[in-house]
C-alpha beads as a LAMMPS data file, in Angstrom:
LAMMPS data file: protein, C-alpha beads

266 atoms
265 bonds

1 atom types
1 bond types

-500.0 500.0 xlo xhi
-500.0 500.0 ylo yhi
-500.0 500.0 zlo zhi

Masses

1 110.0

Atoms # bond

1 1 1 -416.067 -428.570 -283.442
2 1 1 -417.430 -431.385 -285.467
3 1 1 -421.073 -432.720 -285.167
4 1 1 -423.286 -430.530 -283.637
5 1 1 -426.916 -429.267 -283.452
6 1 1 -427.806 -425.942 -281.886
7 1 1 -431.169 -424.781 -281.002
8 1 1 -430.576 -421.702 -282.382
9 1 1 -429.415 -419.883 -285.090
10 1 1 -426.228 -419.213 -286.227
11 1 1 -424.924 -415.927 -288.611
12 1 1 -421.319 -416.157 -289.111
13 1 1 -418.779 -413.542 -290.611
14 1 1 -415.319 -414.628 -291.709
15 1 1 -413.587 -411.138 -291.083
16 1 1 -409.975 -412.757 -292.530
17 1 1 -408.623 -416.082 -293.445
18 1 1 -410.696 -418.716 -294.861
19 1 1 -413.522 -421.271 -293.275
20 1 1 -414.178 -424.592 -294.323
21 1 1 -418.041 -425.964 -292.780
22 1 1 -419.998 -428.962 -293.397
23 1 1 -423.793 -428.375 -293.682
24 1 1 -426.140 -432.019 -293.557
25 1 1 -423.304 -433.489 -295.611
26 1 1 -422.486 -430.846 -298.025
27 1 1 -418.557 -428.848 -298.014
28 1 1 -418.288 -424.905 -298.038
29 1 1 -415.335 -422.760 -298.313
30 1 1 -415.674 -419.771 -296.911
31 1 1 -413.648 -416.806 -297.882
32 1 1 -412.590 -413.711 -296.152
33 1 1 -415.579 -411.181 -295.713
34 1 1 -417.883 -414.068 -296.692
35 1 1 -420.734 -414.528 -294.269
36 1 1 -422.882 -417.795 -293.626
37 1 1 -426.238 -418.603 -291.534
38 1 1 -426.608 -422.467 -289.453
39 1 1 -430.075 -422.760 -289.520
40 1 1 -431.592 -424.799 -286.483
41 1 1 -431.295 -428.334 -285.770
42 1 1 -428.892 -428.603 -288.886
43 1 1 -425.881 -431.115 -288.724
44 1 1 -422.685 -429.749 -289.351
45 1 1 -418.745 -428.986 -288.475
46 1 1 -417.398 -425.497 -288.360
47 1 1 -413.677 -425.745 -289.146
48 1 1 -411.884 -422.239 -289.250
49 1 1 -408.493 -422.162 -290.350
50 1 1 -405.449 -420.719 -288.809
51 1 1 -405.590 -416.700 -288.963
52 1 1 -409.010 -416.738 -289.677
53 1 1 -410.801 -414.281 -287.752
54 1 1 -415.160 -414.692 -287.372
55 1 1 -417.442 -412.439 -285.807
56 1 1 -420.630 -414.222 -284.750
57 1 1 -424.380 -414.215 -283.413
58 1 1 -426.638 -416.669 -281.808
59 1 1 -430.436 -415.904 -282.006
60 1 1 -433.778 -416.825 -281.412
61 1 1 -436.454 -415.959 -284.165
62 1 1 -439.172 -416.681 -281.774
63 1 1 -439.588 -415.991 -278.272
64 1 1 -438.878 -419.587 -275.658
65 1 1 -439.714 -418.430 -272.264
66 1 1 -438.302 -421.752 -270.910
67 1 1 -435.078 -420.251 -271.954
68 1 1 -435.225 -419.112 -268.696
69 1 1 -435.517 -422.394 -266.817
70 1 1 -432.622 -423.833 -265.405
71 1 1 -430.282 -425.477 -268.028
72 1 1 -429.996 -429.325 -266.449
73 1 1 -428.129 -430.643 -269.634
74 1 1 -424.737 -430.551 -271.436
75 1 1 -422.924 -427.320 -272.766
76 1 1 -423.970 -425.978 -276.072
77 1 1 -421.884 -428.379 -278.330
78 1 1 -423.030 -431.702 -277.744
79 1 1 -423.605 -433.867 -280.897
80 1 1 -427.275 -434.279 -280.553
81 1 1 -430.191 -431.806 -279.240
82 1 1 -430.962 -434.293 -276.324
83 1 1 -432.998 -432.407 -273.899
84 1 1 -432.230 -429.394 -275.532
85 1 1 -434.695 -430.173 -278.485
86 1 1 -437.565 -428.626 -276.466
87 1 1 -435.796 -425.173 -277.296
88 1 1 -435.797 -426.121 -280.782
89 1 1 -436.424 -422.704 -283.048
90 1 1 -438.410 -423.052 -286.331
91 1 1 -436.207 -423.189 -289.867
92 1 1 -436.795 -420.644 -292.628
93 1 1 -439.544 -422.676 -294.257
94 1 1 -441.553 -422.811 -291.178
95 1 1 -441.572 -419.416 -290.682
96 1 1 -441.372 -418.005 -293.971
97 1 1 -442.057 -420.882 -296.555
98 1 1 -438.616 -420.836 -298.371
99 1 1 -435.622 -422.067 -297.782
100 1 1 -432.249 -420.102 -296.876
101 1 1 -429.433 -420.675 -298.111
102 1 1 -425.878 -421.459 -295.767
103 1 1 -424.044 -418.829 -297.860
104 1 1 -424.966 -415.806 -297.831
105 1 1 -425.324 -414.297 -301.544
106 1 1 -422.727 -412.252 -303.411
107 1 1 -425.129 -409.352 -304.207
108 1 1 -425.790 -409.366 -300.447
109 1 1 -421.910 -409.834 -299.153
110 1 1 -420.642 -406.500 -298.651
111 1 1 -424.681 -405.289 -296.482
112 1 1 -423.751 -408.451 -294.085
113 1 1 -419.844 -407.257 -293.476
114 1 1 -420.748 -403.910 -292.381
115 1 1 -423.799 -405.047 -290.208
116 1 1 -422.726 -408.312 -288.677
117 1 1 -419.974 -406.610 -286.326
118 1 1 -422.227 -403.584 -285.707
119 1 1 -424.894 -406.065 -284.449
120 1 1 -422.006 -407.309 -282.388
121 1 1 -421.218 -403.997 -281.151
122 1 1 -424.148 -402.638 -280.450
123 1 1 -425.169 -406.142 -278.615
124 1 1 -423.081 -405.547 -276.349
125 1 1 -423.510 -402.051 -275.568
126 1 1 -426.560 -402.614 -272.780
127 1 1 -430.501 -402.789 -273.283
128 1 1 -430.840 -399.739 -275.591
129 1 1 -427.852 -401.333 -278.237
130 1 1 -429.450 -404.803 -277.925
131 1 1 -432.614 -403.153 -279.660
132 1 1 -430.404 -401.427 -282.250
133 1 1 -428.672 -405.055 -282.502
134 1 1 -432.287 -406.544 -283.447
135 1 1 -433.532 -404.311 -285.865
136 1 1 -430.088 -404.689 -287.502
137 1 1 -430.219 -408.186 -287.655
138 1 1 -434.199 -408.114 -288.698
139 1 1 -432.815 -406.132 -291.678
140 1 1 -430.675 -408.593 -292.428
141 1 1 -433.035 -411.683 -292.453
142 1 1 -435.632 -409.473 -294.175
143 1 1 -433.061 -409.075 -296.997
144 1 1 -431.890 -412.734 -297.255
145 1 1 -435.162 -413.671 -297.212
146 1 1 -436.703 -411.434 -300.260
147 1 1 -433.670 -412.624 -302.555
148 1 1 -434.748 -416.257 -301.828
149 1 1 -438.558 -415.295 -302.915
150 1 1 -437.348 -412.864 -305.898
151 1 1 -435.026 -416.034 -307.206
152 1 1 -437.483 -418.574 -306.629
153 1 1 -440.129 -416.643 -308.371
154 1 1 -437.740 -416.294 -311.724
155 1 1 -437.254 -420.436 -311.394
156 1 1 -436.884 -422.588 -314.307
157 1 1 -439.084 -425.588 -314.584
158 1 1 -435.678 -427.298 -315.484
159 1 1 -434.116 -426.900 -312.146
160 1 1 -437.390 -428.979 -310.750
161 1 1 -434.565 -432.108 -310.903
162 1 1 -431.521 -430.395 -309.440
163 1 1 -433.973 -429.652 -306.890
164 1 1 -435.240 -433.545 -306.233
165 1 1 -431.279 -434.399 -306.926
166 1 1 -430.550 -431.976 -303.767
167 1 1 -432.876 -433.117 -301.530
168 1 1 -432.185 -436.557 -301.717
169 1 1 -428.352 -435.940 -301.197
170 1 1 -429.728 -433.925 -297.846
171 1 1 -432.325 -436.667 -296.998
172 1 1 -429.298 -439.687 -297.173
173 1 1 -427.307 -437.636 -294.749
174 1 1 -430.061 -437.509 -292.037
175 1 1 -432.129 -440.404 -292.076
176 1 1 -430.651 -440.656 -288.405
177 1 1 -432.923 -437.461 -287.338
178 1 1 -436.434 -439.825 -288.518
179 1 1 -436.139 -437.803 -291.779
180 1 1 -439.589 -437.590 -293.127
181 1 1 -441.836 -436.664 -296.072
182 1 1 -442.305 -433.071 -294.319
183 1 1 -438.291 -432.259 -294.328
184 1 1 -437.851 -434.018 -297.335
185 1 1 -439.850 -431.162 -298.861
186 1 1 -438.220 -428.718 -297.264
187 1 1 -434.992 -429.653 -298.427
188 1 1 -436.141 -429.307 -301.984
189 1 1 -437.725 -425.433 -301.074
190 1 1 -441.170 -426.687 -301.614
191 1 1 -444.239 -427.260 -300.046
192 1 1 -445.460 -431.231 -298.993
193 1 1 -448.099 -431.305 -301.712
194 1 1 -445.951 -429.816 -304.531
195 1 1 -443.153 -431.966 -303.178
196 1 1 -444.901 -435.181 -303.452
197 1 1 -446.968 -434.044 -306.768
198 1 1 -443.622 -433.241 -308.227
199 1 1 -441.567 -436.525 -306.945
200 1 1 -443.893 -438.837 -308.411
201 1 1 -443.823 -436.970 -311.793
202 1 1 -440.082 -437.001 -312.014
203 1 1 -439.052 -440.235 -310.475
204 1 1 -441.769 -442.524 -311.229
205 1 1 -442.636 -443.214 -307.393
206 1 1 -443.158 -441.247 -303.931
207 1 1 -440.689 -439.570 -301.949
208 1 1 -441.989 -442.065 -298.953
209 1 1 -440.602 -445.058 -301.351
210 1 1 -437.096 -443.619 -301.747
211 1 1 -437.125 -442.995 -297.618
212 1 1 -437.952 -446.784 -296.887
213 1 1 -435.111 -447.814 -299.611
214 1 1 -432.445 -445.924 -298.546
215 1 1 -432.961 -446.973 -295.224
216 1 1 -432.981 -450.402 -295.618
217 1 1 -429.874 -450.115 -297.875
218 1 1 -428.115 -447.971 -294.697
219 1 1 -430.172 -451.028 -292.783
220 1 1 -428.425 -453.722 -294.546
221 1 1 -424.756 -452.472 -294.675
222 1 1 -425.112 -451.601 -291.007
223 1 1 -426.119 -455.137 -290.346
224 1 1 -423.673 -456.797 -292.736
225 1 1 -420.519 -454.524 -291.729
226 1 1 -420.713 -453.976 -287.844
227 1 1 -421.919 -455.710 -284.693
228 1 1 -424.051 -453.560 -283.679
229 1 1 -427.100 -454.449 -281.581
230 1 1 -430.829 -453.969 -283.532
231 1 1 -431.497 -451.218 -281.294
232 1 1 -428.670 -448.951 -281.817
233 1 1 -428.907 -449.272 -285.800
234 1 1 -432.194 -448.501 -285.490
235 1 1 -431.795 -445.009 -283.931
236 1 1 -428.929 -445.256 -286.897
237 1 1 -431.353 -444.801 -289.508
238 1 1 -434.195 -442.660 -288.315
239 1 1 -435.812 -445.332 -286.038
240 1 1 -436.846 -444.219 -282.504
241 1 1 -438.218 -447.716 -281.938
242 1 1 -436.362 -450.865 -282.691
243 1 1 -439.631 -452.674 -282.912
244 1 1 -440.662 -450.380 -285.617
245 1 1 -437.597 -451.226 -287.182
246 1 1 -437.952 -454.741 -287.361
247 1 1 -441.561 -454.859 -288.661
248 1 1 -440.426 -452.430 -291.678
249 1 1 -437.223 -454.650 -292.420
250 1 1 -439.747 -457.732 -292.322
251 1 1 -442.109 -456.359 -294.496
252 1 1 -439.089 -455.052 -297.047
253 1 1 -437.008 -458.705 -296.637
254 1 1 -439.564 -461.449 -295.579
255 1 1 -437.339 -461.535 -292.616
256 1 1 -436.507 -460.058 -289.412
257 1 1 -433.011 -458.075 -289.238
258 1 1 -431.559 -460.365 -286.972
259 1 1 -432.206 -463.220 -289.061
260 1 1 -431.111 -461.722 -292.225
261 1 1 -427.467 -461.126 -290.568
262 1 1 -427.224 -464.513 -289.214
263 1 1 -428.342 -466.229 -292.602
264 1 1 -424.826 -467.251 -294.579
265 1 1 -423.014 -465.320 -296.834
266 1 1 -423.855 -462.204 -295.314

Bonds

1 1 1 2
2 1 2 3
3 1 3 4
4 1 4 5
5 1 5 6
6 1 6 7
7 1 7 8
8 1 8 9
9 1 9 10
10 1 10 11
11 1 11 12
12 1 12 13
13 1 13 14
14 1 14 15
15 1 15 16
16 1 16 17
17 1 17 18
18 1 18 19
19 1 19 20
20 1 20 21
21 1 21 22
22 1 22 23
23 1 23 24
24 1 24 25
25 1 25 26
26 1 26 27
27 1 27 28
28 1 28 29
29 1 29 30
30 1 30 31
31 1 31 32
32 1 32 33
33 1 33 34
34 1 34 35
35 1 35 36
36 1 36 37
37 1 37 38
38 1 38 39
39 1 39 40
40 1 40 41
41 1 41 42
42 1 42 43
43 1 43 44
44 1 44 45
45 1 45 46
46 1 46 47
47 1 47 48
48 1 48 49
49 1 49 50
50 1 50 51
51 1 51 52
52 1 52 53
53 1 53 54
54 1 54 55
55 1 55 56
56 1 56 57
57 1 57 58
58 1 58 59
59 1 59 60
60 1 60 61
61 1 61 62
62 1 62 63
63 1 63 64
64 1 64 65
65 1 65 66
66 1 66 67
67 1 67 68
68 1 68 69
69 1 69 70
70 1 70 71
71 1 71 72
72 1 72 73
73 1 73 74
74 1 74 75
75 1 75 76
76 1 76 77
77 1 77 78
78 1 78 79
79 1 79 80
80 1 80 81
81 1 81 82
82 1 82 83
83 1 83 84
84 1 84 85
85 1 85 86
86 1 86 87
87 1 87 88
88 1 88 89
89 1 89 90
90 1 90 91
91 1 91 92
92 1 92 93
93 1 93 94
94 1 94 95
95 1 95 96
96 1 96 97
97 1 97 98
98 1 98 99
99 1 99 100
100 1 100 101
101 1 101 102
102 1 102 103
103 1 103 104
104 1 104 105
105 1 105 106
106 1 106 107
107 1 107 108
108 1 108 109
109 1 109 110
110 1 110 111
111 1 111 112
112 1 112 113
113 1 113 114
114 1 114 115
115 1 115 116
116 1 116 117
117 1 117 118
118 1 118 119
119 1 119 120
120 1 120 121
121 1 121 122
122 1 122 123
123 1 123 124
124 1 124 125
125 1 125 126
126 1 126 127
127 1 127 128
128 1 128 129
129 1 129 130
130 1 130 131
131 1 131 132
132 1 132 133
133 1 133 134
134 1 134 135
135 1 135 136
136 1 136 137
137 1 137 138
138 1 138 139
139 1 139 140
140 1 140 141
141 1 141 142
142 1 142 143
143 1 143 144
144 1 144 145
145 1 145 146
146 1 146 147
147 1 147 148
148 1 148 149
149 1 149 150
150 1 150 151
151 1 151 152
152 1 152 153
153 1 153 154
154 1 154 155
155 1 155 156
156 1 156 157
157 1 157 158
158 1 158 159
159 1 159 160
160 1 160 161
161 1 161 162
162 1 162 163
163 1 163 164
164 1 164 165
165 1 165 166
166 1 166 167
167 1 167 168
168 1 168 169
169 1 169 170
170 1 170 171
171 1 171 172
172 1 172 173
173 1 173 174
174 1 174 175
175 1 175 176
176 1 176 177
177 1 177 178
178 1 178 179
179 1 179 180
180 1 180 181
181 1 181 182
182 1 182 183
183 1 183 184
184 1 184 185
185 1 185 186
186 1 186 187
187 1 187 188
188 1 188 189
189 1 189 190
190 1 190 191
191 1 191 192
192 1 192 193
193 1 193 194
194 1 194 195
195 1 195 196
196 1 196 197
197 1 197 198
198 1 198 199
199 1 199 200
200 1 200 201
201 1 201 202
202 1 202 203
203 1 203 204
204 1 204 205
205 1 205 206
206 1 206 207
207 1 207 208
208 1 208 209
209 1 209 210
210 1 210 211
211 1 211 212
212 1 212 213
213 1 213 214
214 1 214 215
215 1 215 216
216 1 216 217
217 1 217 218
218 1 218 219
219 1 219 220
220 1 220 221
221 1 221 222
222 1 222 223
223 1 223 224
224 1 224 225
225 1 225 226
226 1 226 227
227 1 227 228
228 1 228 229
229 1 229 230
230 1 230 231
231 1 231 232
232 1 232 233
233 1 233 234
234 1 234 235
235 1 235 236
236 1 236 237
237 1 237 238
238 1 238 239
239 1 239 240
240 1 240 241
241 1 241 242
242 1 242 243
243 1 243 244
244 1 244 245
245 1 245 246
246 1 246 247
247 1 247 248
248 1 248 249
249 1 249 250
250 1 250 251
251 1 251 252
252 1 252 253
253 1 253 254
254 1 254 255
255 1 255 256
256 1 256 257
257 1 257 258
258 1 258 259
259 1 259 260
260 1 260 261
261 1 261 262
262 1 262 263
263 1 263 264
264 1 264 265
265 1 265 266
């Protein structure tokens, strides 16, 4: 199922066999009685292999009355949120100011194998198991969560760059969601103002600069290597507006886009 964004979130188990997912751009194999958490909005491909065997949950972490409302758009799995981005839940560092990570730790493997299918079971065992189904999964989060904070805590100032180095692999494989400073910080675990504070310090310039580059490098190849209209590689690289797009490739190129492709040698 390749290319999605749910609105919710996603715990997997692999019971047996292995899994191989794609998270923003980055592999994962998944082994037998290995779990892993989609957080919301995320771009990726689940891929289980023959034999394997997953368990699974789908949750809010906030409460959407408009789930409710009559659904008027596609089934679960389209490629983009579309309408569907209304029900959009919060990530990890919205609600809790860290960020999770898709695997699920070693330390906390064999806690998730025993409680994932009871959450299951119990989910499905009417009103009074749905409760015991919450709590267990509450447990869960509330254990992922304080092995995030106890590891970040005991952080090295030298993993400041694998951090930035991380982040910017994330950030060039969604500049099509209008990627911006407040995500880029996410993706690096840390806070805007430390973000930024800490970008400049390490590369020389603002996150914002290496934003507006790589998108008129994606910009340029998109213009040079395809026929597609302004518009469409516009929404390409983060650009709701094409208009918006052409004033920022003017401003980067002296030119507009369409210009640029029709001058020779491109």
């Amino acid at each position: 199922m390749p290319h999605r964004r749910l609105e919710f979130w996603l715990l997997v188990l692999s019971l047996d066999g292995e899994e191989r997912i794609r998270v923003d751009g980055v592999d994962y194999a998944v082994p037998a009685g290995a779990s892993y958490l989609i957080q919301p909005g995320r771009l990726h491909d689940l891929g289980s292999q023959r034999g394997n065997i997953p368990v699974w949950l789908h949750f809010d972490l906030l409460f959407d009355p408009r789930r409710a409302e009559p659904r008027r758009f596609g089934g679960p799995y389209d490629s983009e949120l579309g309408e569907r981005a209304v029900h959009l839940q919060p990530d990890a560092r919205r609600l809790w100011g860290v960020d999770l990570p898709v695997l699920v730790p070693a330390p906390l493997a064999a806690l998730f194998r025993g409680e994932v299918p009871a959450a299951v079971r119990d989910f499905r065992a009417g009103l009074p198991g749905r409760l015991l189904a919450e709590a267990r999964l509450a447990m869960l989060l509330a254990r992922l969560v304080g092995q995030v904070w106890e590891r970040s805590a005991g952080q090295r100032p030298d993993d400041d760059l694998d951090r930035l180095t991380r982040a910017e692999a994330v950030a060039r494989h969604r500049l099509d969601t209008g990627f911006g400073l407040d995500a880029f910080a996410a993706a690096a675990g840390l806070g805007r103002s430390r973000f930024c504070q800490l970008y400049a310090r390490l590369r020389g310039e603002a996150p914002g600069a290496f934003l507006r580059r790589e998108r008129q490098t994606r910009a340029e190849s998109l213009l040079r290597g395809t026929d597609l209209p302004l518009a469409q590689i516009a929404s390409l690289i983060g650009f709701r507006d094409a208009t918006v797009f052409v004033r920022a490739f003017r401003r980067a190129r002296g030119v507009t886009p369409g210009a640029w492709r029709s001058a020779p040698g491109r």
